[in-house]
Each structure stands twice: as structure tokens, then as C-alpha cells.
N, C-alpha and C positions, 0 to 999 in steps of 0.2 A: 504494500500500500504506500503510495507516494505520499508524501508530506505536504502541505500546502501555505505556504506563508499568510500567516495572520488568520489561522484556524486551528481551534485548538481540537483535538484526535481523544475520541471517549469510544471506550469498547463494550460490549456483552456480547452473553454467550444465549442468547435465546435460539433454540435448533430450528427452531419454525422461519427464522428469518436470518440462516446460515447464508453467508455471502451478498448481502444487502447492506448499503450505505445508506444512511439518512443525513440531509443536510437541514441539523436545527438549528431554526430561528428565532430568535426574539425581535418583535417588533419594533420600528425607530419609534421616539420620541414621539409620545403624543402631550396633548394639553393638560390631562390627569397627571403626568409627570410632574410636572412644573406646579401643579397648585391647582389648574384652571378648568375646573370640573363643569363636565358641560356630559350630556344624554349621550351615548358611545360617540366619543369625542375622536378626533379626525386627528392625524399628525398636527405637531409645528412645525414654521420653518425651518428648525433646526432637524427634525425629524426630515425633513423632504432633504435635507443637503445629507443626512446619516444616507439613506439611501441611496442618492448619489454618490457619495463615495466609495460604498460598499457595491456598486455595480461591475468595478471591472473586475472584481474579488468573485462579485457570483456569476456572471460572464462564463467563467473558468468550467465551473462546476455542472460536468454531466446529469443534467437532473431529467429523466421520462416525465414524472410526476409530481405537481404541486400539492400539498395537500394545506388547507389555510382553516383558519379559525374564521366565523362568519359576524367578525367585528370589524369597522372598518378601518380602525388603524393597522390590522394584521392584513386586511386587502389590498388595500394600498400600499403599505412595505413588498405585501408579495408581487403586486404589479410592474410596481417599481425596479422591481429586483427581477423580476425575470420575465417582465413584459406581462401582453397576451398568449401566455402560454399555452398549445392547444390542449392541454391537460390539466387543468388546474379546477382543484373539487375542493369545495365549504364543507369542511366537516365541525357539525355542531359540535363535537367531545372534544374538539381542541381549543373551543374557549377559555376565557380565563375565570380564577374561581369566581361565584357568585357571593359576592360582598356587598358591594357598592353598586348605586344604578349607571356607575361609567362602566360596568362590564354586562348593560341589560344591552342586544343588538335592537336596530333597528327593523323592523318586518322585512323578511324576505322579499317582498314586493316590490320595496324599494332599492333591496340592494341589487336586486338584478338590474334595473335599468341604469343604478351608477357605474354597474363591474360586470356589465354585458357577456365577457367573454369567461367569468368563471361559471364552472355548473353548480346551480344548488340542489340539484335535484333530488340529492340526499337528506335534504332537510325538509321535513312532511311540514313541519306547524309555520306559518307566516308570523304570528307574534312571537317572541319569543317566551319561550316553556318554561322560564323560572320568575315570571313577575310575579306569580303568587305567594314568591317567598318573601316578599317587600311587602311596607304595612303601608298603606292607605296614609297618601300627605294629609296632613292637616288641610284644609278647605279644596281637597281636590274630588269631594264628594259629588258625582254629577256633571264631572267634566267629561270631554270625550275631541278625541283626533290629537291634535297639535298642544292645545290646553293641558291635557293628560299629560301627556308626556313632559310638558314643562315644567311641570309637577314633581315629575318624578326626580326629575337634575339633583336634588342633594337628598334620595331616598339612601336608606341604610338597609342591608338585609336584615329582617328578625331571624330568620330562620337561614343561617350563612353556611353554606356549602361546607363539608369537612373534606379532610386531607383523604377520609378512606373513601368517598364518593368523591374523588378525582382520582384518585386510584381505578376504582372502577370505570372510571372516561378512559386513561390509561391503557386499560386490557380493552375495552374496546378498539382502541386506535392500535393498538399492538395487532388486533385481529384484522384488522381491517389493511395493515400492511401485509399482513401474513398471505391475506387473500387474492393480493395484486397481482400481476405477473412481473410490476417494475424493478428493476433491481436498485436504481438509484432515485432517490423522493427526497423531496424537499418538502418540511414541514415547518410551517409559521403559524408561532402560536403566542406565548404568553409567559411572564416572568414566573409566575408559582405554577401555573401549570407545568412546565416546561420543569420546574426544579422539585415537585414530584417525579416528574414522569422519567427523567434521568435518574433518581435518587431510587425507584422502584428497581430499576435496572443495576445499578451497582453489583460492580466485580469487586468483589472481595481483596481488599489490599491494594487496589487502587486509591492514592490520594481521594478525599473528598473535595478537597478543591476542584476535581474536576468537573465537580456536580453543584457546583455553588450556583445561584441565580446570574442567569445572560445579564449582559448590558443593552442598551438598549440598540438594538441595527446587530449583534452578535451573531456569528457562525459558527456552529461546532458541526464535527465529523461523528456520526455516530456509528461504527463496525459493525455488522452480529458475524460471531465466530465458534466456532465450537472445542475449544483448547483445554478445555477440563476446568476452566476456571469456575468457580463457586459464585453463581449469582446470589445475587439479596445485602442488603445492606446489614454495614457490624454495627448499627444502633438504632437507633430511634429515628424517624423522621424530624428534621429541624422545625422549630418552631414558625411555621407559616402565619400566626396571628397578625392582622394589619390593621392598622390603623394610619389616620391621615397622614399624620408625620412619616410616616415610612412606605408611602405610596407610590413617591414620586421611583422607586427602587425598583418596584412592581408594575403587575398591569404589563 
């Protein structure tokens, strides 16, 4: 396996997906980063130049298959980063956790006429399938379209997604490569998703530093290999608990 400058190289040994690269992403810079919370909030310009300059980087990278989270800071990174790809699929389980209403997407209806060329096809419900974990804003009793949702902008989850129901997204998205025919995929997704979803995977004796949370516009190489090495992690999952002050890290 060739090395590739300014990516860092993470392994497992999962048999099902012996001889398959993945190219993980985290999303550039959105507005949630910086402080400036707004309803699935869209990159910054700083976020639009990360991608930029991460283009001739992903340029390089053999990828058959997109695979994106269906928020639109993770669309537009993915777009960005490797165009109208003829292969690029919204999959709902690579969202980011449900917290905050910056990680509620916007209806399927609308994304497809912003991001035309990826498929959602995959995704059955048009509102998104975890607003029921949010409580009802104060005076947004009776709203409905645009109002609603404006609403929703500084909603908090009562009922906030755990680490072991993203686990479970996880093995979904592990099946879901399994099932492919592509050997090389590129997947863009999310700061704690993404630092489950490596963390699930841990080779035994490998630094954890290699599973710490992406930066934001980040590439890792992800291997499966079947070398006897001992998956699962030697401890505990990290403490994922978020709050405002530590958002802008996430997301």
C-alpha cells in the first residue's frame, strides 16, 4: 500500500471487507463550528477554501464510490471534493449524532434539487426521522413550513442519541460497504460519528491517536486486512458528551 502525503493510514481487520480502502472524511468548516448556529447550517468561507485546498489531495484518490451523510455541509464538502461524481449515495447512518437541531437535515425534497447529481434514493422518509427527539420551542405551537423550522434553530435534543445507537449506524454502514462491489469509497460524514465509527474498529495496539476526532476538511486511509490482528478496542469508548463550548471541534 503506497503512502500518500498529508493522509494519515488507519487499519482493521474486518474479513467481510478484506482488500477495500475507504477514504474518511470529515466535513470543512461549517457555521456550527465557529459559534453561528443556524437549521443544518451550510459551510463558511473558510470551509469553501478547506475544500479547495484539499482538492488536489482528493484529485489523487481512486475513489468508485461516494458515500455522504445527507446534511448539507457533508454534500457540499463531498461535491466539492470530488465533483459530480457518477456514484455518489446519501446515506442516512452516516449523519452526525443527534444533539442539536444543526444536525436535524433539511427534507429530502429539497436536497435533491440543491445536489441534483447525488442519489437519495436510499432514504424512504422526506423529513427527517429524528425530530421527535426534540421538544417543542416555546411559542412554536401551530407553526408550520419555514416558521417551524425557524423555530427549531437553537432546539436541544431531550432525548440525545447514545454512542451504542451510533454504533448500531456503524454496522449498518459496515454492511452496507460489505455489500458493494466497490473496492475503493469515499465516505463523508461527521466529527463523533466518524470517531465512533473508527474507535468501533480498532486494532488492538495500535496508537489511539489514530482514532482521535478528524479536523475539519481531514482525510484518513482506512485498510481492511486480515493479518490476525485482534479487533475491538482496549477500553472504553471516549467521552462523546457535547456541549456548546466544545462544538465548534465537532459536527
Amino acid at each position: 500500500m503506497q503512502s500518500i502525503k498529508g493522509i494519515t493510514d488507519v487499519a482493521s481487520n474486518r474479513p467481510e471487507l478484506q482488500g477495500r480502502e475507504v477514504w474518511i472524511v470529515r466535513h470543512a468548516q461549517g457555521s456550527h463550528n465557529v459559534g453561528e448556529y443556524e437549521f443544518d447550517p451550510e459551510l463558511t468561507a473558510e470551509g469553501r477554501r478547506q475544500v479547495a485546498s484539499q482538492k488536489s489531495l482528493s484529485s489523487q484518490l481512486p475513489v468508485d464510490l461516494v458515500l455522504v451523510s445527507p446534511l448539507r455541509r457533508t454534500l457540499e464538502t463531498a461535491s466539492g471534493l470530488f465533483g459530480k461524481h457518477p456514484n455518489m449515495v446519501a446515506v442516512e447512518e452516516l449523519r452526525e449524532s443527534v444533539t442539536e437541531s444543526c444536525n436535524i437535515r433539511l427534507p429530502v425534497s429539497e436536497l435533491k434539487k440543491a445536489y441534483p447529481h447525488v442519489d437519495f434514493g436510499g432514504i424512504s422518509e422526506d423529513h427527517d426521522p429524528y425530530l421527535h427527539r426534540f421538544d417543542k420551542p416555546e411559542g412554536a405551537e401551530g407553526l408550520s413550513g419555514s416558521a417551524k423550522w425557524d423555530a427549531m434553530v437553537d432546539a436541544v435534543a431531550l432525548d440525545p442519541e447514545t454512542d451504542a445507537e451510533m454504533v448500531t449506524r456503524g454496522e449498518v454502514v459496515l454492511k452496507l460497504l460489505a455489500s458493494r462491489p466497490e473496492k475503493t469509497v469515499a465516505l463523508v460524514s461527521h466529527a463523533m460519528f466518524l470517531n465512533v465509527f473508527l474507535h468501533m474498529q480498532m486494532v488492538r495496539g495500535q496508537p489511539y491517536r489514530m482514532y482521535n476526532i478528524l479536523t475539519n476538511c481531514e482525510i484518513r486511509r482506512l485498510s481492511y486486512h486480515d493479518k490476525g490482528a485482534k479487533e475491538g478496542s482496549d477500553g472504553p469508548f471516549p467521552d462523546l458528551r457535547r456541549s456548546r463550548t466544545s462544538e465548534r471541534l465537532s459536527g
